[in-house]
C-alpha positions as CSV (number, residue, x, y, z in Angstrom):
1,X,-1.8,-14.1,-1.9
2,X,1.0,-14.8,-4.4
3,X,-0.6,-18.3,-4.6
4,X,-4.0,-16.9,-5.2
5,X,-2.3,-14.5,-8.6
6,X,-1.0,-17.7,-9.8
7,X,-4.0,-19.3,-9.8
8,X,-5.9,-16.6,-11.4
9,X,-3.3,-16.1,-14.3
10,X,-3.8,-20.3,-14.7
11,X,-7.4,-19.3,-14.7
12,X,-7.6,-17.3,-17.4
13,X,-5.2,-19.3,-19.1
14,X,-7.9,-22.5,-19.4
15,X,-10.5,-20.0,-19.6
16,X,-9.7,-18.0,-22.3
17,X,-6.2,-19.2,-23.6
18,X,-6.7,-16.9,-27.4
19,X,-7.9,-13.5,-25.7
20,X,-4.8,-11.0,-25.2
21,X,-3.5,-10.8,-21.7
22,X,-0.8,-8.1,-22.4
23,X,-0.2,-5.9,-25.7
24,X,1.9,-2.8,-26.9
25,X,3.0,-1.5,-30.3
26,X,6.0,-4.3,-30.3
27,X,3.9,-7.6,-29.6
28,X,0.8,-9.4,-28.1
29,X,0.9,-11.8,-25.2
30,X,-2.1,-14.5,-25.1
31,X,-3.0,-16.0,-21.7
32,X,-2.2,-19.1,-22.8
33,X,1.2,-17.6,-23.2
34,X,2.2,-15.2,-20.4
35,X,2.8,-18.2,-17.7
36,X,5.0,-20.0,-20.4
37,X,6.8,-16.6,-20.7
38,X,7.1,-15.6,-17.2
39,X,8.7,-19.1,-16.4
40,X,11.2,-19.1,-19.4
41,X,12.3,-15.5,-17.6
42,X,12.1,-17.1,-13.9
43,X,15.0,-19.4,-14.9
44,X,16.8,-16.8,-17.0
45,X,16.9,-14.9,-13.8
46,X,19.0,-18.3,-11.5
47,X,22.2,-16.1,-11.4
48,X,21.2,-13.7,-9.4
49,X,19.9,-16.0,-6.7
50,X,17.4,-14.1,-4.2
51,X,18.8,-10.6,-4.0
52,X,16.9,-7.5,-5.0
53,X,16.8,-6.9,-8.5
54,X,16.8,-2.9,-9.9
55,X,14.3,-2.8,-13.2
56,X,15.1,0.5,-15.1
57,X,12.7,-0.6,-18.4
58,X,10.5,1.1,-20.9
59,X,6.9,0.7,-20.2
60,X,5.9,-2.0,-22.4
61,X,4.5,-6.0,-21.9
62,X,8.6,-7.0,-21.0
63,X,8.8,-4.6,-17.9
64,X,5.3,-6.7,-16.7
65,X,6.5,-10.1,-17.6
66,X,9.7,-9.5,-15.5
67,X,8.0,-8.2,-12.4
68,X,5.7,-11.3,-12.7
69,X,8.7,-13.6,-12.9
70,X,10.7,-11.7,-10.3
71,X,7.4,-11.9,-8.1
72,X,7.3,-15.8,-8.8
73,X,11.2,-16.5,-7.9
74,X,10.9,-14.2,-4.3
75,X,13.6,-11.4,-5.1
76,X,12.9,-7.8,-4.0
77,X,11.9,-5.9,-6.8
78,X,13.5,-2.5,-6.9
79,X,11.8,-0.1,-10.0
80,X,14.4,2.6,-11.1
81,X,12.2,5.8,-12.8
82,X,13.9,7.1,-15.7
83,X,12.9,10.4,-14.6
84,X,15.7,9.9,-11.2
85,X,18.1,12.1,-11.1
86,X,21.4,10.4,-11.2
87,X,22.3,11.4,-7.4
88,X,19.0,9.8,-6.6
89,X,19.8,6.6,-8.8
90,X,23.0,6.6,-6.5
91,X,20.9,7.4,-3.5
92,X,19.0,4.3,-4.4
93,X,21.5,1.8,-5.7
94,X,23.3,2.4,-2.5
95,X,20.7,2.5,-0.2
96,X,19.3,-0.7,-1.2
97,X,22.6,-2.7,-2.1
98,X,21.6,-3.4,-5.5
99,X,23.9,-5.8,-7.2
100,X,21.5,-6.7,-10.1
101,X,19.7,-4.7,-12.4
102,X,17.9,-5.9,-15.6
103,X,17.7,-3.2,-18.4
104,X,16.3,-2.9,-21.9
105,X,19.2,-0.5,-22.9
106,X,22.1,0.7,-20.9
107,X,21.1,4.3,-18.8
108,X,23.2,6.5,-18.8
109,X,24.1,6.6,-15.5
110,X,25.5,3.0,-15.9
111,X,29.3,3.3,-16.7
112,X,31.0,0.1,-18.2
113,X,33.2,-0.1,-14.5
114,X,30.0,-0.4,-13.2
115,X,29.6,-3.3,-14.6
116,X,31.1,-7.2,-13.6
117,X,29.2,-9.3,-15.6
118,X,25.9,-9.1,-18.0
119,X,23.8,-12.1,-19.3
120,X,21.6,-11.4,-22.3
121,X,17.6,-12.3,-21.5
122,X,14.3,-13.3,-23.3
123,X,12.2,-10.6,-24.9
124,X,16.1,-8.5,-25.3
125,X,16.3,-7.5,-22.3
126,X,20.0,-7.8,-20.4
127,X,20.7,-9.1,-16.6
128,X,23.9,-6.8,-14.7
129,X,25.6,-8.0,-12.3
130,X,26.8,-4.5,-10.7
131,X,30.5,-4.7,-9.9
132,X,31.9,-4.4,-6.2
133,X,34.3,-2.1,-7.0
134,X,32.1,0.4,-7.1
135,X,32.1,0.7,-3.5
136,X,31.5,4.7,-3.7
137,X,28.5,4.0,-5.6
138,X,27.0,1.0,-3.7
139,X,27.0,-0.1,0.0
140,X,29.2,-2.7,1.3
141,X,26.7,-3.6,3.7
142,X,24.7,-7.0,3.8
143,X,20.7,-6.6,2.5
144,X,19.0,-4.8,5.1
145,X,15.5,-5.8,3.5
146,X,14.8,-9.0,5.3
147,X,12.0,-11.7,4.8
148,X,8.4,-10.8,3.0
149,X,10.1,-8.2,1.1
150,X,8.1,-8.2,-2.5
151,X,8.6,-4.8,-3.5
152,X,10.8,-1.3,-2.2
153,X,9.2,2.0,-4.2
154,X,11.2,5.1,-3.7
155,X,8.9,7.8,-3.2
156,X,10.9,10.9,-4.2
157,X,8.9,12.5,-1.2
158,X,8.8,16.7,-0.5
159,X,12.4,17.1,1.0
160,X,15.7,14.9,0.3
161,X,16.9,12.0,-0.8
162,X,13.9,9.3,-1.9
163,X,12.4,7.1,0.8
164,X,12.5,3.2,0.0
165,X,8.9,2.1,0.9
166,X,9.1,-2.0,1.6
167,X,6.0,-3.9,0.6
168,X,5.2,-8.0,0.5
169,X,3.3,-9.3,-2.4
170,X,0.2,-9.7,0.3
171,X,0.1,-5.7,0.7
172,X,0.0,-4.9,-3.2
173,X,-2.3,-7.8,-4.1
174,X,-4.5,-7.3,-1.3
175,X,-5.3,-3.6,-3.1
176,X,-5.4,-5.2,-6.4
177,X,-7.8,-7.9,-5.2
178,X,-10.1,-4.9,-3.4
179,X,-9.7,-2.6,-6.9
180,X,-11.0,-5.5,-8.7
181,X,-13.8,-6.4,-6.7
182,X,-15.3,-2.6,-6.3
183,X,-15.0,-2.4,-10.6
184,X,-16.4,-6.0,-11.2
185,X,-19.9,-4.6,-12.2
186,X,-18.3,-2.7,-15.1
187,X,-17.2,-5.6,-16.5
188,X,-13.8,-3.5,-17.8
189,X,-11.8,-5.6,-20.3
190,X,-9.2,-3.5,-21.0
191,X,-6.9,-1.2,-19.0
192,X,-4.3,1.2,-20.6
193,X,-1.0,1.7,-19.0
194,X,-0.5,5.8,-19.0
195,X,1.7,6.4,-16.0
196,X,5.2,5.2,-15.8
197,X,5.2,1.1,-14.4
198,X,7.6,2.0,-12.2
199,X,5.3,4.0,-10.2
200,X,3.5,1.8,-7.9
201,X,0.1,3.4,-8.4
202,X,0.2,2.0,-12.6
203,X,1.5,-0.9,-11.2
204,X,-0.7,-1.8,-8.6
205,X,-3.9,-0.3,-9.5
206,X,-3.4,-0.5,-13.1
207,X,-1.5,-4.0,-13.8
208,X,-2.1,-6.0,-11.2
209,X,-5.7,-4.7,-10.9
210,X,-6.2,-5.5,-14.6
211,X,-5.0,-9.1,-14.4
212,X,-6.9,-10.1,-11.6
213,X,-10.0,-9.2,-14.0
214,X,-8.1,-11.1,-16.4
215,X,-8.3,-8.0,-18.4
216,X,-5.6,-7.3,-21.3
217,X,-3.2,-5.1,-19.8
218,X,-2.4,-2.2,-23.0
219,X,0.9,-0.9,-22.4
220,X,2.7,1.4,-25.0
221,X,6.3,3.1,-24.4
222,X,5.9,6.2,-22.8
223,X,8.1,7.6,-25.5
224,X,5.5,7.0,-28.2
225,X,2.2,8.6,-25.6
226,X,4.6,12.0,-25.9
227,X,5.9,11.8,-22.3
228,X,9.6,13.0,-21.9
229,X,10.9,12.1,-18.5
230,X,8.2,12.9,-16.1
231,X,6.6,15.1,-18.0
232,X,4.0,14.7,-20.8
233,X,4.5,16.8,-23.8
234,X,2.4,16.0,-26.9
235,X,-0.5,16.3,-25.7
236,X,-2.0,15.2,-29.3
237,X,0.3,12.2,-29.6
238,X,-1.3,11.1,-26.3
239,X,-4.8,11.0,-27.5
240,X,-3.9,9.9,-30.4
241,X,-2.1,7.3,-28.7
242,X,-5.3,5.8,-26.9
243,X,-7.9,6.1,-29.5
244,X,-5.9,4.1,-31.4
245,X,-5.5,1.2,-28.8
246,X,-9.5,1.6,-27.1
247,X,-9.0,0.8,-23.7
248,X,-12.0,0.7,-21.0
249,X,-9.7,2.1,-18.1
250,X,-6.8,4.6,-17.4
251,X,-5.3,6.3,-14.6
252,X,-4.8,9.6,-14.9
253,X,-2.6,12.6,-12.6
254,X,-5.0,15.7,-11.4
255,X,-2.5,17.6,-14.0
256,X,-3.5,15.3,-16.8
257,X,-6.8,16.1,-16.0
258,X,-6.7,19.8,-16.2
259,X,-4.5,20.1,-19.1
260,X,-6.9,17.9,-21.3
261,X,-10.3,19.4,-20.4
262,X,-9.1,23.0,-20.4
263,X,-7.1,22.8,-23.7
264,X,-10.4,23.2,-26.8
265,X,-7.6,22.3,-29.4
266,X,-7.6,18.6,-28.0
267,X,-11.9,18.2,-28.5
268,X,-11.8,16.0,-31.3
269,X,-9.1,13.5,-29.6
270,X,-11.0,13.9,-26.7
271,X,-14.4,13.2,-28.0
272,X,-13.1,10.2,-29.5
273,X,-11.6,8.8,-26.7
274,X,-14.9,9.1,-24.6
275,X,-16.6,7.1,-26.9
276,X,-14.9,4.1,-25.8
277,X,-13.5,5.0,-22.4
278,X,-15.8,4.2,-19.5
279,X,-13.7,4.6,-16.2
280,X,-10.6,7.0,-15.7
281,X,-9.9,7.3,-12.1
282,X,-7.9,10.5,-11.2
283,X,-5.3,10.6,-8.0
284,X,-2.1,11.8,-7.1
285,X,-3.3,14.8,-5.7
286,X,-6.2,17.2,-4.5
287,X,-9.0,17.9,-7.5
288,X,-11.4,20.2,-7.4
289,X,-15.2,19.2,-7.7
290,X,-15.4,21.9,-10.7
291,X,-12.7,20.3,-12.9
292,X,-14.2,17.2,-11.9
293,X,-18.0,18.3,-13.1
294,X,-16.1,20.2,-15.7
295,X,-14.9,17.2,-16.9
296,X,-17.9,14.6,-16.8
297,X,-19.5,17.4,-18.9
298,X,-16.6,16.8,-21.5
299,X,-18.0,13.2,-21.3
300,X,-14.7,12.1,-19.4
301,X,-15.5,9.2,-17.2
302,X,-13.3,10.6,-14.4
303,X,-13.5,9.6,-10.2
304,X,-11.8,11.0,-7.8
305,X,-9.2,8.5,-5.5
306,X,-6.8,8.5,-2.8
307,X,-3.4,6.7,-1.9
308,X,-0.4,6.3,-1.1
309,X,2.7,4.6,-1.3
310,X,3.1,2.8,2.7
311,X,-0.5,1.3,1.9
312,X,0.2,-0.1,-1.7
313,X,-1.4,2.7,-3.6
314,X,-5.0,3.0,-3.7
315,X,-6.5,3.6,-0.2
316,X,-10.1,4.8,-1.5
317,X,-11.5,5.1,-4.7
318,X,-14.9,6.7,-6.3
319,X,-16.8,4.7,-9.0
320,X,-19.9,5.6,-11.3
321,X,-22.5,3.4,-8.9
322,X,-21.3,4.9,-5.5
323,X,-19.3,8.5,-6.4
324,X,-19.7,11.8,-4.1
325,X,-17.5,14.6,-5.9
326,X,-15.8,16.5,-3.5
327,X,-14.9,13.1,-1.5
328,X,-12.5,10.4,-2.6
329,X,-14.6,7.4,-2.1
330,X,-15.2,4.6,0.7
331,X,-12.1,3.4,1.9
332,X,-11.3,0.2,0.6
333,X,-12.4,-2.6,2.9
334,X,-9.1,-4.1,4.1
335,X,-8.3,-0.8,5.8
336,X,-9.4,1.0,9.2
337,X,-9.2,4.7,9.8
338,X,-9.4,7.1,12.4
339,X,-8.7,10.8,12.8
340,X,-6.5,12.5,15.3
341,X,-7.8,15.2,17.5
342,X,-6.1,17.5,14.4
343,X,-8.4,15.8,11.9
344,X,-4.9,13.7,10.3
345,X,-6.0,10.8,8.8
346,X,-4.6,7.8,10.4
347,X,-4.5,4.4,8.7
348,X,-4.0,0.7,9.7
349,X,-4.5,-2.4,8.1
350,X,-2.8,-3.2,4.7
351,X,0.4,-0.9,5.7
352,X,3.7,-1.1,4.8
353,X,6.9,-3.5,6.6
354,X,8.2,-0.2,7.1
355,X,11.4,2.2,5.4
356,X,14.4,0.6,4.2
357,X,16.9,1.2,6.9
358,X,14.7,1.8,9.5
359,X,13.5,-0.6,12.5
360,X,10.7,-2.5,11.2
361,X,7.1,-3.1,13.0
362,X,4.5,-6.2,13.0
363,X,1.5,-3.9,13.2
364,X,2.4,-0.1,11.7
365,X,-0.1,3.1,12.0
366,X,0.2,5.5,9.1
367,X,0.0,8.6,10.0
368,X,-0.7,10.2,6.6
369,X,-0.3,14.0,7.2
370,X,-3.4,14.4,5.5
371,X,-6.6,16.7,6.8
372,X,-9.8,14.4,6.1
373,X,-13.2,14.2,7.0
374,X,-14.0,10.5,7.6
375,X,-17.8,9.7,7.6
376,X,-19.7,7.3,9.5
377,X,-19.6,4.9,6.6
378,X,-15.6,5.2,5.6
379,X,-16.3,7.7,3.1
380,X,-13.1,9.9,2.8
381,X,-13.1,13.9,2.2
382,X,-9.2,15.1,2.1
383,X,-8.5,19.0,2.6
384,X,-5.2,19.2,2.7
385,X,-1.4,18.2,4.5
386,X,-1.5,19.4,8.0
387,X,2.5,20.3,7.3
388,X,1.3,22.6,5.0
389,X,-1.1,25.0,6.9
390,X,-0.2,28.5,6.3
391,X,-0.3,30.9,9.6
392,X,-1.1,34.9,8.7
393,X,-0.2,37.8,10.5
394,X,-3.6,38.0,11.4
395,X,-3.8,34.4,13.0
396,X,-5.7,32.9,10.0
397,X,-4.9,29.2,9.0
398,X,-5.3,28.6,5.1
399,X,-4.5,25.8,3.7
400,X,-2.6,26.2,0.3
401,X,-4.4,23.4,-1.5
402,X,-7.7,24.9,-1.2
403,X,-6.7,28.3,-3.0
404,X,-4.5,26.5,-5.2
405,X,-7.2,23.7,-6.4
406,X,-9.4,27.2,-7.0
407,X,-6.8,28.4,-9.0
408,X,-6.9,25.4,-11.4
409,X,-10.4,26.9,-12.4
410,X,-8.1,29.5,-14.6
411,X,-6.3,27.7,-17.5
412,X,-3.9,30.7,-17.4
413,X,-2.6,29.9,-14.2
414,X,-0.9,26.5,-15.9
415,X,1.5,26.2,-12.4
416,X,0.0,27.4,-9.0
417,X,2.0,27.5,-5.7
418,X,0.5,29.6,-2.8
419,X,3.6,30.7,-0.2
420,X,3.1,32.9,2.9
421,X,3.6,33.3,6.7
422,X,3.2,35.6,9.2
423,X,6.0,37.8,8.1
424,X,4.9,37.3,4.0
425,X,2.1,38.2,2.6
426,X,0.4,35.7,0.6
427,X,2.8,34.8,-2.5
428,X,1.9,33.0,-5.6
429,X,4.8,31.6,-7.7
430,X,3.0,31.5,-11.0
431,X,4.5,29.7,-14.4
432,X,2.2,30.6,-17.5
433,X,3.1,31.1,-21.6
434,X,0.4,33.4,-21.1
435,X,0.5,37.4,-21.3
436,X,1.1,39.4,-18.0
437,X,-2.3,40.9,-18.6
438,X,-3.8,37.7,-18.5
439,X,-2.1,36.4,-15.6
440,X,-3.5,39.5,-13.9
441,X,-7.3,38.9,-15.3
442,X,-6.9,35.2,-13.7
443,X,-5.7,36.4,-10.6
444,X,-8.3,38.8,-9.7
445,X,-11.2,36.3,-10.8
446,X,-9.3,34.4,-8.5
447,X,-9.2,37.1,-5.6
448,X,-13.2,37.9,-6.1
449,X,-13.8,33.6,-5.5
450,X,-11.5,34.0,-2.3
451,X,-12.4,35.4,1.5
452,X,-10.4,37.9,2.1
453,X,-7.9,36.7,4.2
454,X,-7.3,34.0,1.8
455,X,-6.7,36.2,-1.4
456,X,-3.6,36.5,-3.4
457,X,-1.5,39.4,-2.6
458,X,1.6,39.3,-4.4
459,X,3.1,36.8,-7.5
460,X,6.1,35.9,-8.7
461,X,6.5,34.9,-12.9
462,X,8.8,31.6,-12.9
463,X,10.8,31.7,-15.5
464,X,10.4,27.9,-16.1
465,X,7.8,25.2,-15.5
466,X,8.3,23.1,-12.3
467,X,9.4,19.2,-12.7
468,X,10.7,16.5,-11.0
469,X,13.9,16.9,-13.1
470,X,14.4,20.6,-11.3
471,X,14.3,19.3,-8.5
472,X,10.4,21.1,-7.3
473,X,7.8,18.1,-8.0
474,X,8.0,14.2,-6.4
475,X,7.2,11.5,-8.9
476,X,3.7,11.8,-8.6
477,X,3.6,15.6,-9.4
478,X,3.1,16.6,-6.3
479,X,4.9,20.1,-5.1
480,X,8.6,19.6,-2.9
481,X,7.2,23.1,-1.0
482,X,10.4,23.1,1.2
483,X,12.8,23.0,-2.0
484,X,10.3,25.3,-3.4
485,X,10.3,27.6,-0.6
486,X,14.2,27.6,0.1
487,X,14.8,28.1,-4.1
488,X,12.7,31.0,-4.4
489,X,13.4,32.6,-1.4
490,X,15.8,35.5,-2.2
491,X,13.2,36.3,-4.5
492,X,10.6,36.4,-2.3
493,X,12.0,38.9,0.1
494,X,9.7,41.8,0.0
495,X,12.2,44.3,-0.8
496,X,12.7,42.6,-4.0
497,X,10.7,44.2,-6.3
498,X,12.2,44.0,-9.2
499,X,10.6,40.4,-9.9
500,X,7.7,40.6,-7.8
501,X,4.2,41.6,-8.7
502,X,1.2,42.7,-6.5
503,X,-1.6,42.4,-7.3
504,X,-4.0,45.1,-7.7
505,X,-5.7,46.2,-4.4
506,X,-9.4,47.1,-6.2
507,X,-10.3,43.5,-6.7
508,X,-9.6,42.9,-2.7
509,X,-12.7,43.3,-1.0
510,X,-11.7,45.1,2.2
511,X,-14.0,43.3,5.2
512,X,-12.0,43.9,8.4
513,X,-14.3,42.1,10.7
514,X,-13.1,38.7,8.6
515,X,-9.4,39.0,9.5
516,X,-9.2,40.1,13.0
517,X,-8.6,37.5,15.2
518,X,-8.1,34.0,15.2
519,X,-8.9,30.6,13.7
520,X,-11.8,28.9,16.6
């Protein structure tokens, strides 16, 4: 399919050579440009032959330009998020044998011994050549990547060190091709870049997507949309942001979603940017049908998908002409799907060539983790990870993401973790700038929405927000709930009541008949 992207990009380029292909606050790329400028950077790029090449760039249209070119020339690309910590930038570099990395400014991970060699590129961007001597930092070993590699994402994952996730150009075109196809009747015509490029869902769904359209691709430095990190900040300056440039499309994190529909000092922003917005599709993790309604009351064009990273991204996807809230869509058509006898939602089809450093398979099952209800007609319901399930002392099985989508209802409740087991009662870990009082008000309008055996007992007050630079969120935003549990857990011990809470028995409704026994 790497053929077939050429061929659209020369498309475009006869077609409509003056229209704007890519754009941020720095410059504008024509299409009659951007295969000129992806070829000046293919050469540029000889010295490092056909080894994998790290990219640690700002978002902007040179971290596109330089994927595109890398794509072209057949090296591995290897995206480095700024937000890595630097034992997981060593994790990676090693892991993967980098010996070439192109930057727009030196990280500051990157010590000068680190360096052999450096060649200066087009659009100011520089080409490393990573010395050997830094054989503590990078393996020794030949490239265990292979042939058809295109692409290895690390997924900073729930536990440990990331996981390098290797895909072929087929795999992530193949979604981009399918993403395109189901939004062609919206005629979108320009997408804004929100997430960092270096996470495959922006990239994929959002880049790639965009230029199969042959839409203009908007892409400003995360820096100027008020993220820091992996975290966005200025919530104004993001809005602000994307008024100003009017796109058609943007991806957006369950998180995101929340924060901007429950925060009334962003309504003016907001109403401006529905005015011109007419898709935003929301994944990453599990939102509730309430924030979504809450939303598309707000105006907020917002649908509800599902992905993940050993299936290029986007697995299903909502869309105004065919959207059931509370599902995630149809499953895009280049996949097949079963469930286990468990209800875990098995995948096969467009999946990945398997994890860097482990044996590699022609035909791979994904086994996703994930509790779904499939329908007849591939539409996709998730519920929850199966890993997850919390086990009572009464027998009951709850799943955590259920009570703690509900508790996104409560804008006081800005970070929601539910913990428990048969020995613990059910636990929230609870961050909030919000007045104990408050937290408390929250929390039994939470209780009164809850069964019984599914109500919050006891909470803990963390003393700061969760990120992926502490170590307790992946990439995506999703919770690391081993780290979580293992960092909290002194805390937790129920003779420690010095930090914990409970909460206050009269909003409990007491109904013995629904606890006794077990789950069947």
């Amino acid at each position: 399919m790497r053929q077939q992207l050429w061929h659209r990009l020369r498309h475009w380029q006869q077609t409509k050579p003056a229209s704007l292909a890519l754009e941020d606050e720095n410059q504008q790329v024509t299409w009659e440009q951007l295969p000129h400028l992806i070829e000046t950077v293919t050469d540029a790029l000889a010295p490092c032959g056909g080894q994998a090449v790290g990219l640690q760039l700002e978002n902007g249209c040179p971290w596109v330009i330089v994927d595109l070119a890398l794509l072209s020339r057949g090296n591995p690309v290897v995206p480095l998020p700024s937000f890595f910590s630097q034992a997981q930038i060593s994790h990676v570099l090693n892991d993967a044998n980098l010996q070439w990395l192109i930057v727009d400014q030196p990280p500051h991970w990157l010590q000068p011994a680190l360096i052999q060699q450096q060649w200066s590129l087009p659009l100011g961007l520089s080409l490393i050549q990573l010395t050997p001597a830094n054989s503590a930092l990078l393996a020794s070993q030949s490239s265990r990547l292979g042939r058809g590699v295109a692409k290895v994402t690390y997924t900073s994952g729930t536990t440990g060190q990331p996981k390098g996730v290797m895909l072929s150009a087929t795999h992530q075109l193949r979604v981009a091709q399918a993403l395109a196809d189901r939004l062609a009747p919206l005629g979108l015509q320009r997408h804004g870049c929100c997430l960092p490029l270096a996470v495959l869902l922006e990239n994929v769904a959002g880049v790639y997507t965009a230029l199969w359209q042959g839409a203009t691709v908007v892409i400003p430095a995360l820096s100027s949309q008020g993220w820091q990190q992996s975290r966005l900040v200025d919530w104004t300056q993001y809005l602000a942001t994307w008024v100003c440039f009017q796109p058609d499309s943007l991806i957006w994190l369950p998180a995101m979603l929340r924060h901007i529909v429950q925060q009334p000092d962003l309504s003016l922003l907001k109403d401006k940017l529905t005015a011109g917005v007419r898709f935003i599709a929301v994944g990453g993790g599990k939102v509730t049908s309430a924030l979504l309604q809450q939303a598309q009351h707000q105006g907020l064009p917002v649908y509800e998908g599902y992905g993940l990273s050993e299936c290029a991204s986007v697995v299903a996807l909502n869309t105004p002409f065919d959207n059931v809230p509370g599902s995630v869509g149809h499953l895009l058509p280049h996949l097949q799907a079963q469930c286990s006898a468990q209800g875990e939602l098995i995948l096969q089809g467009n999946t990945f060539l398997g994890y860097l450093g482990q044996p590699r398979s022609a035909k791979r099952s994904v086994c996703t983790g994930d509790l779904v209800r499939l329908s007849s007609s591939s539409r996709l319901t998730v519920y929850g990870r199966c890993k997850n399930t919390i086990v009572t002392s009464y027998g009951r099985n709850i799943n955590p993401e259920w009570v703690e989508a509900e508790a996104e209802a409560y804008p006081t409740l800005q970070q929601f973790v539910l913990l428990g087991n048969e020995h613990m009662d059910l636990t929230a870990l609870i961050f909030s700038t919000a007045l104990e009082d408050d937290i408390i008000h929250s929390l039994l309008a939470l209780n009164k929405s809850l069964p019984d055996y599914a109500q919050v007992r006891r909470w803990l007050r963390l003393v700061e927000p969760m990120t992926v630079s502490n170590g307790l969120l992946t990439s995506n935003g999703r919770l690391r709930r081993q780290v979580i549990q293992e960092r909290f857990q002194t805390d937790l011990m129920a003779s420690n009541q010095s930090k914990l809470r409970m909460v206050p028995t009269t909003a409990i409704t007491n109904n013995v008949a629904a606890v006794v026994g077990t789950d069947g």
